[in-house]
C-alpha positions in Angstrom: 68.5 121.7 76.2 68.5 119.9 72.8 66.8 116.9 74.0 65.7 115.5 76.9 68.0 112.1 76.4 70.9 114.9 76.5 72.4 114.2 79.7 74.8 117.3 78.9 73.1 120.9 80.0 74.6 123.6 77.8 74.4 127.2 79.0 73.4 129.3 76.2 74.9 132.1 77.4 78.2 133.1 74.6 79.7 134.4 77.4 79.7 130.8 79.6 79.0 127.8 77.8 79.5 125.5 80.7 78.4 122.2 80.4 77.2 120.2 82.8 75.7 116.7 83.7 72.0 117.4 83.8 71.8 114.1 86.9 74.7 114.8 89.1 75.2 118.6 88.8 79.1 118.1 88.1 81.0 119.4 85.0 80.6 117.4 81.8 81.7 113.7 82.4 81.2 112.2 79.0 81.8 109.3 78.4 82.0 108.2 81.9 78.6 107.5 83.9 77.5 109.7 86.8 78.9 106.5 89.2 82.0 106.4 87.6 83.6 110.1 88.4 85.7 110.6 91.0 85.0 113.5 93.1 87.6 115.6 94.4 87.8 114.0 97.8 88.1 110.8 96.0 90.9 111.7 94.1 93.0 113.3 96.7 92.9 110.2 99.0 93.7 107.9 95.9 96.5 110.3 94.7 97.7 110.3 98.6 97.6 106.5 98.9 98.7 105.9 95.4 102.3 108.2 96.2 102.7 106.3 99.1 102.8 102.8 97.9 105.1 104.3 95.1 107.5 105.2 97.9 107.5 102.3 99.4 108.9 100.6 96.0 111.3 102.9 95.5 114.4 103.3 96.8 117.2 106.2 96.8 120.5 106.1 97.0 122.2 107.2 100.3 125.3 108.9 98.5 123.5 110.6 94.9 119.9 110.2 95.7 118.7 108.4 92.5 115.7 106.2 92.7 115.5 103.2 91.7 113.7 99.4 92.5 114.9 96.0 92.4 112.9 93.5 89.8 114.7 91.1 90.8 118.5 89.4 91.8 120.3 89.0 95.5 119.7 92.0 97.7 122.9 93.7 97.6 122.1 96.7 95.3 125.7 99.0 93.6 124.2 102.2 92.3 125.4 103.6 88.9 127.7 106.4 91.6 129.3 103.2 93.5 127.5 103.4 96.8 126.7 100.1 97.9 123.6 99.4 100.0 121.3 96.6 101.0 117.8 96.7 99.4 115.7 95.3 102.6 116.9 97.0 105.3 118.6 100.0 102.7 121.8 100.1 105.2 124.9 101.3 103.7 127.3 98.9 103.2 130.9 99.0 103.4 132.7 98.8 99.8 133.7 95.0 99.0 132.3 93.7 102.3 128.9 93.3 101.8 128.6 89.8 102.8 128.8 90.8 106.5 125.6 92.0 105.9 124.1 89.3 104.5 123.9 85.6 105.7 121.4 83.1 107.8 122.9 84.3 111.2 123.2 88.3 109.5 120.9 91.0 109.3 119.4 90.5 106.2 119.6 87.7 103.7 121.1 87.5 100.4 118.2 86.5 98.2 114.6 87.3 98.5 111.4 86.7 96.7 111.7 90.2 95.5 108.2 90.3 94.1 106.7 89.1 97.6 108.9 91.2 99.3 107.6 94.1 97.4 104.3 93.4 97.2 103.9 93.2 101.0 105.9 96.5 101.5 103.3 97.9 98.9 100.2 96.8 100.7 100.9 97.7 103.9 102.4 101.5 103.0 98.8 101.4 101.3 97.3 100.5 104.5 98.8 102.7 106.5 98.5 105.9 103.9 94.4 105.4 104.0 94.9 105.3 108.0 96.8 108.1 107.7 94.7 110.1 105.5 91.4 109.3 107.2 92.8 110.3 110.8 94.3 114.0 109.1 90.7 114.4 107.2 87.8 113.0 109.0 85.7 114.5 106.5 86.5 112.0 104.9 86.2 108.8 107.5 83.5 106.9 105.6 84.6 107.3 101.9 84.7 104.4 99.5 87.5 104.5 96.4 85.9 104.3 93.6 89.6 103.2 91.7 91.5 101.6 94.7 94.9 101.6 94.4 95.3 98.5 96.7 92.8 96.7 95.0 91.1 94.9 98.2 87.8 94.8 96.2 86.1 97.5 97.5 87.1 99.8 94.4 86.3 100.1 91.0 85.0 96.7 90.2 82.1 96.6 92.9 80.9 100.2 91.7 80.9 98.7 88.7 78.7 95.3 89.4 76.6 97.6 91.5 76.0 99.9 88.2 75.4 96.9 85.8 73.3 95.5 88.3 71.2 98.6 88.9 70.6 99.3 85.1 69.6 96.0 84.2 66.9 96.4 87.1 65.8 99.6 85.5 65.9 98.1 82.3 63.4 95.3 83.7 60.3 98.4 84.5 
């Protein structure tokens, strides 16, 4: 090793050359902090959750199968092919009489607070993806996100605090 502030161990050997974090044992993380990598568990849940919220924004056409999501406007969505569908319930709707569909005694409404609408479909696919993935891998029962993609608080922020807070007590000895 170079120095002893090195945090980076370098094998010497030509044929390796590894490096690796001299406090957590991992490969080489610079410039990110020991408490600030992922580890592979981590990033399969994330990745797991993460797809599944992306799902439930997204929406595919019944007849060509293109995705697409609705920013904003009423709720009856024309793909680029024609097919007509609602965007809340994603029935298909009959050609030219949509308004069937849609109404205060109807299925679905016309208009929406899309963004609400979204957001609470996002959330709670989120919600149930981390169920999900903790009942398939109880390994992994008790493991906190580091980087939550539902952002409930518990993620990337409080490791964060929790690291500030822990250096500036180290800094204090």
């Amino acid at each position: 090793m170079e120095s002893k502030a090195d945090s980076v161990f370098r094998c010497k050997s030509p044929a390796c050359g590894k490096e690796s974090c001299r406090w957590c044992k991992e490969p080489s993380h610079i410039p990110l902090r020991c408490d600030e990598v992922e580890k592979k568990s981590e990033k399969d849940m994330r990745c797991f959750i993460e797809e599944k919220m992306t799902q439930a924004l997204v929406r595919n056409c019944w007849k060509c199968k293109r995705n697409f999501f609705k920013v904003e406007g009423c709720n009856h969505m024309t793909c680029s092919c024609g097919a007509e569908m609602c965007y809340l319930c994603g029935k298909r709707l009959a050609k030219g009489k949509y308004m069937e569909h849609f109404g205060e005694d109807k299925p679905c409404k016309l208009t929406t607070n899309t963004k609400a609408f979204n957001r609470k479909r996002v959330q709670e696919a989120g919600k149930a993806a981390l169920s999900k993935y903790r009942e398939d891998h109880p390994e992994v029962h008790n493991l906190e996100l580091k980087y939550n993609p539902m952002g409930n608080g518990k993620g990337k922020k409080k490791k964060i605090r929790q690291a500030k807070s822990k250096r500036k007590r180290k800094r204090r000895r």
